[in-house]
N, C-alpha and C positions, 0 to 999 in steps of 0.2 A: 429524429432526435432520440438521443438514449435515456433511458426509463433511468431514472436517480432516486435509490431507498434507500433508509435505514432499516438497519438489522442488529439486533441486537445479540451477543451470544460472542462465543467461540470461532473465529476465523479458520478455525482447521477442519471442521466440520462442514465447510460450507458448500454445497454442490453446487459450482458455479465452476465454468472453465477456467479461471486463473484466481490465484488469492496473491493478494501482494504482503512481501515481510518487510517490516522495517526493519532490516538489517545494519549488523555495523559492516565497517569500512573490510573487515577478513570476508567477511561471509559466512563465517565458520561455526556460527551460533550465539548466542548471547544471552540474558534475561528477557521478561517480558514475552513481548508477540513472536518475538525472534526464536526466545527456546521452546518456546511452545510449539512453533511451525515445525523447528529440527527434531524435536521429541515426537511428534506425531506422525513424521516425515521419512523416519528411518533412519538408518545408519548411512544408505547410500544418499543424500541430501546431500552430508558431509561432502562425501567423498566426490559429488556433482561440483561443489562449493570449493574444493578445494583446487581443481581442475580452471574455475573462471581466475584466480590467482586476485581474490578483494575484487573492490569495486570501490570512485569516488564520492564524495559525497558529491548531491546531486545528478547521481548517475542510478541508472538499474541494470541488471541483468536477469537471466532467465534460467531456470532449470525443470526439469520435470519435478510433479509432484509427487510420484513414487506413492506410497504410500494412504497420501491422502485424497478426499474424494477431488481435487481438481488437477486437474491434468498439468497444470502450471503451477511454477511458482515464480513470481517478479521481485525479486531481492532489491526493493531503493534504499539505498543511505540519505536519509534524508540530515539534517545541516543543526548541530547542538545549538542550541538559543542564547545567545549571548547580546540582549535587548532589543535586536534588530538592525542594528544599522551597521550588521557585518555582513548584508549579503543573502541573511535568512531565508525573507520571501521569496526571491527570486529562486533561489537555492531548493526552497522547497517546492515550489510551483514546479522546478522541472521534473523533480523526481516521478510529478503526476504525470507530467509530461510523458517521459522515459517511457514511463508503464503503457502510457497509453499505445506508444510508439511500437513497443515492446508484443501489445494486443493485436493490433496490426498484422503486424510480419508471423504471428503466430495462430492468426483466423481466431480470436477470443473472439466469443458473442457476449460471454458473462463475467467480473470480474468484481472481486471483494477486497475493499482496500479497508486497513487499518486507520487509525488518528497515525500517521508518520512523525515523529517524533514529541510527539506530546508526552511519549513518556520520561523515561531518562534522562533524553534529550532535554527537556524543559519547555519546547515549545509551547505558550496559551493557545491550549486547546481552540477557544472563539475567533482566532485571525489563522490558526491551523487550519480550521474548519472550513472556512469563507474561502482558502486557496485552494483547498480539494472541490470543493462542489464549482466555483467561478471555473478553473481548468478541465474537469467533467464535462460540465455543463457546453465550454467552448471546442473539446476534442472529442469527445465519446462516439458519438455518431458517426464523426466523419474518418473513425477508426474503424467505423463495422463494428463497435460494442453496441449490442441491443441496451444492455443491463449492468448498472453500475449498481453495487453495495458500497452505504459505507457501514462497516462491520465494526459496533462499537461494541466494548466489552462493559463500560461500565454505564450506570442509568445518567449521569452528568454528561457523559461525551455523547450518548444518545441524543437526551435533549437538546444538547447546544445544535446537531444536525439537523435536527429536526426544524427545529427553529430558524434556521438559517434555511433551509429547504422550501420552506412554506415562505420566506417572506418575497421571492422573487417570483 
């Protein structure tokens, strides 16, 4: 079974073999986790990004991390929050999926995921949270992930993982 921690800090920094971006649907960069990975990432990200031609929501794709310390990067689009009962969960449940998929066929042992659309997207953080660790918790292992991060930037999205971490 794969090791599942919180991490607080910077996703770009993270030495782990894969970080995943909540990207939008180009790939091409954006606010948030997204411009932070491409800013740290280099110029060639871009130009890896522009090469996959987007990506769905609910889907990921893969690039090398160039620049930054993980050798991977998993681009999910994960699904804008429009109360739920458009598809969301499921929508965002695969993204985890994707990645994990994505770990797989790529030998990841380590991998640092962000909150997947809890930003701009709107997603609540606490039923965001509950789908990343429940899909972890059911795939990581049996993808050859040793070590699952979830890599929160701010001290709310921390705790809420944390919290949900410890109560299973």
């Amino acid at each position: 079974m794969a090791k599942l921690e919180v991490v607080r800090g910077d996703i770009t920094k993270r030495a782990v073999d894969a970080i995943v971006n909540a990207a939008n649907t180009s790939l091409l960069g954006g606010g948030g986790v997204d411009g932070a990975i491409h800013r740290a990432a280099g110029p060639e990200l871009v130009a890896a990004c522009r090469e996959l031609h987007g990506c769905k929501t609910a889907d990921a794709k893969a690039t090398p991390g160039f620049r930054l310390p993980a050798k991977w990067v998993f681009h999910a689009v994960g699904p804008v929050w429009n109360g739920g009962a458009k598809g969301e969960p499921e929508q965002l449940a695969n993204c985890y999926r994707q990645c994990l998929q994505l770990a797989r066929e790529h030998e990841v042992k380590s991998i640092a995921f962000p909150a997947i659309s809890t930003g701009i997207y709107g997603y609540p953080k606490g039923p965001a949270a509950k789908i990343a660790i429940a899909v972890c918790r059911e795939m990581a292992g049996g993808c050859g992930v040793d070590t699952v991060e979830f890599c929160c930037f701010d001290e709310a999205t921390a705790v809420t993982y944390e919290r949900l971490l410890g109560e299973a």
